[in-house]
C-alpha positions in Angstrom: -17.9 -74.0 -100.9 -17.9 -71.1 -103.3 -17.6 -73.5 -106.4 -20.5 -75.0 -104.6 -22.4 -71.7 -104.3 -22.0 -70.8 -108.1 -23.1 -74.3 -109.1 -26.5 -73.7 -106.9 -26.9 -70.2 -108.2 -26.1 -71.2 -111.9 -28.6 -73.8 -112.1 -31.4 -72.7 -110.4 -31.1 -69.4 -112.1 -31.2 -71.6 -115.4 -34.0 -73.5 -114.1 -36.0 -70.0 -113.5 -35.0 -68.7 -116.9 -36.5 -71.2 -118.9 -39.4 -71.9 -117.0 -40.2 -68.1 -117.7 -39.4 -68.2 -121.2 -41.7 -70.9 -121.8 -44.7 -69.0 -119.9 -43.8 -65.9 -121.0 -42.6 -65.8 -124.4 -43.1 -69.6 -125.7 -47.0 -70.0 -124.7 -48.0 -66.7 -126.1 -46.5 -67.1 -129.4 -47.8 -70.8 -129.6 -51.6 -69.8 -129.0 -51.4 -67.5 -131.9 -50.8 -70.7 -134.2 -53.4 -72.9 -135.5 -54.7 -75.8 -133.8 -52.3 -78.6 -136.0 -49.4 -75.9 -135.9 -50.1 -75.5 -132.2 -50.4 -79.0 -131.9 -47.3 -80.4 -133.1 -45.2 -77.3 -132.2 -46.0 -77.8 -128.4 -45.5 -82.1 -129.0 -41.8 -80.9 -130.2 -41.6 -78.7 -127.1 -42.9 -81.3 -124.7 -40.5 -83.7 -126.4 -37.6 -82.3 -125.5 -38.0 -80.6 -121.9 -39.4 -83.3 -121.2 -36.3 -85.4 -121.6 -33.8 -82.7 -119.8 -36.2 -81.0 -117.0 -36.6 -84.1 -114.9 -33.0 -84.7 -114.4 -32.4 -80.8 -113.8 -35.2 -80.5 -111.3 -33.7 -84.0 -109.6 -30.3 -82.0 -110.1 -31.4 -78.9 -108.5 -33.3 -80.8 -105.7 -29.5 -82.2 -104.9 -27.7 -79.1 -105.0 -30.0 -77.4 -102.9 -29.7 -80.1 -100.5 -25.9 -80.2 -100.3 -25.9 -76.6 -99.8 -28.2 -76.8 -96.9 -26.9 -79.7 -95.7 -22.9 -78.0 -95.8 -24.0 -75.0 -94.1 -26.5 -75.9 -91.5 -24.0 -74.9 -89.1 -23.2 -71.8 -90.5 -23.1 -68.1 -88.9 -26.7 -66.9 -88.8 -28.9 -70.2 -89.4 -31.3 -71.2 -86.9 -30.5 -74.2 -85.0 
């Protein structure tokens, strides 16, 4: 269970990250660019998260649910 755990913690906490660093450090620095620059940087962005974030949001989904699902019984859940 604790490899379990760490798995969870380790990809939702990657998840997290780089949503924030795209709201908080990518989008700021893109809408200083020009409208082409702009343009084609956030294509090239879009292009590759959005090859690897449905799989890791399907991944997390997963994870999330086999930790709920190993420890509905557990000490201090409602049931």
């Amino acid at each position: 269970m604790l490899i379990l755990d760490i798995t969870v913690a380790v990809c939702i906490g990657l998840l997290v990250g780089a949503e924030l660093s795209v709201s908080v450090f990518i989008n700021p620095i893109l809408s200083r660019l020009n409208e082409s620059a702009q343009a084609a940087a956030t294509r090239l962005f879009a292009i590759r998260l959005g090859r690897s974030m449905p799989f890791w949001y399907a991944a997390s989904l997963l994870l999330l649910l086999a930790e709920t699902f190993l420890r509905r019984h557990a000490p201090g859940s409602r049931r």
